[in-house]
C-alpha positions in Angstrom: 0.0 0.0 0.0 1.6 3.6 -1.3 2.0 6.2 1.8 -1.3 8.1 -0.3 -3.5 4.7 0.2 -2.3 5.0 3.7 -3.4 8.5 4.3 -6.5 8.0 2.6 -7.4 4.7 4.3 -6.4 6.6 8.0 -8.9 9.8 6.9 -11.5 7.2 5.6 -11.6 5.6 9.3 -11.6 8.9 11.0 -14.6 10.1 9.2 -16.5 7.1 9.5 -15.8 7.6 13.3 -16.9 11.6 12.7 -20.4 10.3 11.3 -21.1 7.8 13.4 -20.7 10.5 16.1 -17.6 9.6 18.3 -16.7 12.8 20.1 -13.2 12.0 19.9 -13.2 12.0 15.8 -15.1 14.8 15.9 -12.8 16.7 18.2 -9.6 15.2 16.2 -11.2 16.1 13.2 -11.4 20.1 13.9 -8.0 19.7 15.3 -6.5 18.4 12.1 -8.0 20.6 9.7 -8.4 23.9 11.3 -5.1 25.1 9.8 -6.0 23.9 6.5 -9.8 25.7 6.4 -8.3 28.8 8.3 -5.2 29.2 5.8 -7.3 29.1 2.9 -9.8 32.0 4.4 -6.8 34.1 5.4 -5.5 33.9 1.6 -9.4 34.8 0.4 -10.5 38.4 -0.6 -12.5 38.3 2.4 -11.5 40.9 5.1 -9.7 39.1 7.3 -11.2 40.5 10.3 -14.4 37.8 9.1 -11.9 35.3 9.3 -13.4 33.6 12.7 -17.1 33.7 11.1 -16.3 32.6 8.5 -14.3 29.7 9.7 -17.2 28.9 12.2 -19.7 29.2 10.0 -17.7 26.7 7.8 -17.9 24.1 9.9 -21.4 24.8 10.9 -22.5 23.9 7.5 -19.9 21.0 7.4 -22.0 19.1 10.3 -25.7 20.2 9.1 -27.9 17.6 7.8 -26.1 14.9 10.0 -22.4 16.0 8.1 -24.4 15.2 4.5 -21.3 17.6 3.2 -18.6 15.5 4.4 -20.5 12.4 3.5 -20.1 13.1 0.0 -16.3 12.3 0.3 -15.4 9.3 -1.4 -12.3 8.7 -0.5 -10.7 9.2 -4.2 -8.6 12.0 -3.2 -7.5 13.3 0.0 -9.9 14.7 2.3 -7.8 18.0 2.5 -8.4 18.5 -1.3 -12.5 17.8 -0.8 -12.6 19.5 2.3 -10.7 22.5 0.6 -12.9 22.2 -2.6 -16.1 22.6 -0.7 -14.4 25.6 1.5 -13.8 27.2 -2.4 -17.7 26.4 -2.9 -18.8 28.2 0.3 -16.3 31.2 0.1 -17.6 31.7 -3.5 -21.5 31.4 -1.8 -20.1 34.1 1.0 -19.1 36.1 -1.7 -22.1 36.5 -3.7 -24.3 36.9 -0.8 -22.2 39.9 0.6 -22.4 41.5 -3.3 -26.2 40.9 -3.0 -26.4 43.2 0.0 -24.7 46.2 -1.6 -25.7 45.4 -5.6 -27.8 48.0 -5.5 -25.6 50.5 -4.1 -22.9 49.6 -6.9 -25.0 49.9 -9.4 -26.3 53.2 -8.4 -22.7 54.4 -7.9 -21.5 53.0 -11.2 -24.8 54.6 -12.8 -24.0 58.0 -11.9 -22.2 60.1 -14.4 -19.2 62.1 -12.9 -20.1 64.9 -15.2 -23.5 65.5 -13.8 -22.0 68.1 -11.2 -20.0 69.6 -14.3 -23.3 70.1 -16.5 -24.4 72.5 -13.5 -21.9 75.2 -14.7 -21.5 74.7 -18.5 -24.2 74.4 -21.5 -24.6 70.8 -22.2 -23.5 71.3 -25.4 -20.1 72.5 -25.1 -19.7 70.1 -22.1 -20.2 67.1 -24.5 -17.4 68.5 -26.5 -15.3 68.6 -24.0 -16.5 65.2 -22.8 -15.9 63.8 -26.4 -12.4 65.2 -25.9 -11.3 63.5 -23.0 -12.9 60.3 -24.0 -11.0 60.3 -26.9 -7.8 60.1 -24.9 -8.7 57.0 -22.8 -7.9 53.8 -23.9 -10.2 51.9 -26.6 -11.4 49.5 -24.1 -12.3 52.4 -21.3 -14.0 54.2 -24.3 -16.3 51.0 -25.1 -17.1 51.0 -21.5 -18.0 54.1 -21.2 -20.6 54.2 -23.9 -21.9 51.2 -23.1 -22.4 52.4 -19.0 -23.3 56.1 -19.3 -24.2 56.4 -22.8 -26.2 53.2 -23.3 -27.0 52.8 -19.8 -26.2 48.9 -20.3 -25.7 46.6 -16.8 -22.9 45.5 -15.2 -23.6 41.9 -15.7 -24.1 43.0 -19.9 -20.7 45.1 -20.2 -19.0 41.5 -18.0 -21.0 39.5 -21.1 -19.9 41.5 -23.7 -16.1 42.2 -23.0 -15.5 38.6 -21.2 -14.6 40.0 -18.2 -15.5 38.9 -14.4 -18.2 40.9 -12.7 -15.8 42.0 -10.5 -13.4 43.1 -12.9 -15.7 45.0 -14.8 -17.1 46.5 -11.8 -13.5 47.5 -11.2 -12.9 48.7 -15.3 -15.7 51.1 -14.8 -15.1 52.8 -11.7 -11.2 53.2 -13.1 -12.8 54.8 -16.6 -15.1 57.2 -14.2 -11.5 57.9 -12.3 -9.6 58.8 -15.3 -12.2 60.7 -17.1 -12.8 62.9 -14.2 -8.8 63.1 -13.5 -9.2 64.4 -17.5 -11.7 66.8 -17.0 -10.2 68.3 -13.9 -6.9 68.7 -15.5 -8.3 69.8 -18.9 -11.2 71.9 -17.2 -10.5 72.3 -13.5 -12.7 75.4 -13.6 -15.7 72.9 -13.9 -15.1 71.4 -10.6 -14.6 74.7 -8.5 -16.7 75.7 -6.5 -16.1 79.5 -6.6 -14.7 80.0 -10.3 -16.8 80.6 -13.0 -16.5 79.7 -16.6 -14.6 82.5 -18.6 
């Protein structure tokens, strides 16, 4: 038997002790893959300072339904690798549900044209000029997002469709193209963005 089969078979007899309830497994268990579950939370995008929910909350859901989770293990691989894959599953779950909560925040944020403020002190026609000028100085793929946010008014989740990117990346595209077209404005036409100048 290889030093894997022997690994394997010794994990296959603790959780078999783990589901048929033996406090001692159970408490082994923890004690043998804290570390592991704890590590790979620490390395997440999370905020660490969630770390201990989201470690106890981990486990939690590894022992509802009488441990149905860790029953799925079929001792193929090495119960780190399932344990971490599930951990993976649930930090991905954690994720979305926290984006949920302040989706409609975001979108309202990334809605929001940074020249609305501008359009207060200068005829909307010479503003889109000078708009058009500073978008024409971005880079192609900030101009595409651009039009497609602000000008066609088109979601998140379309522009991450269209362009192949992650939500999250294109969540994180748009809010850098609002950055540097506002850096361009202010720099071009700072006068725009006082608030005791006027337009000469």
């Amino acid at each position: 038997m290889s030093e894997r089969e022997q690994y394997i078979q010794a994990e296959q007899e603790l959780v078999d002790k783990v589901l048929e309830g033996d406090r001692n497994a159970i408490t082994t268990f923890f004690e043998t893959y804290r570390r592991l579950v704890y590590g790979v939370i620490l390395k997440s995008q999370f905020d660490q300072s969630n770390a201990d929910d989201l470690f106890q909350e981990f486990f939690k859901r590894l022992m509802e339904n009488d441990w149905r989770k860790l029953r799925g293990w079929n001792a193929q691989s090495r119960l780190s690798t399932y344990l971490v894959s599930i951990l993976r599953n649930f930090l991905i779950d954690e994720a979305r549900k926290k984006k949920d909560t302040v989706a409609l925040d975001d979108e309202r944020a990334l809605s929001t044209d940074p020249m609305k403020e501008a359009e207060k002190k200068m005829d909307l026609r010479t503003l889109k000029q000078k708009l058009a000028e500073c978008c024409r100085k971005l880079p192609e793929r900030d101009q595409k997002i651009y039009a497609r946010r602000f000008v066609d008014e088109a979601s998140t989740t379309q522009i991450a469709e269209e362009m192949g990117l992650t939500p999250n990346a294109t969540y994180q595209a748009i809010h850098s193209t609002k950055a540097r077209l506002t850096r361009c404005m202010k720099e071009e036409y700072p006068f725009l963005f006082s608030e005791t100048e006027e337009p000469a």
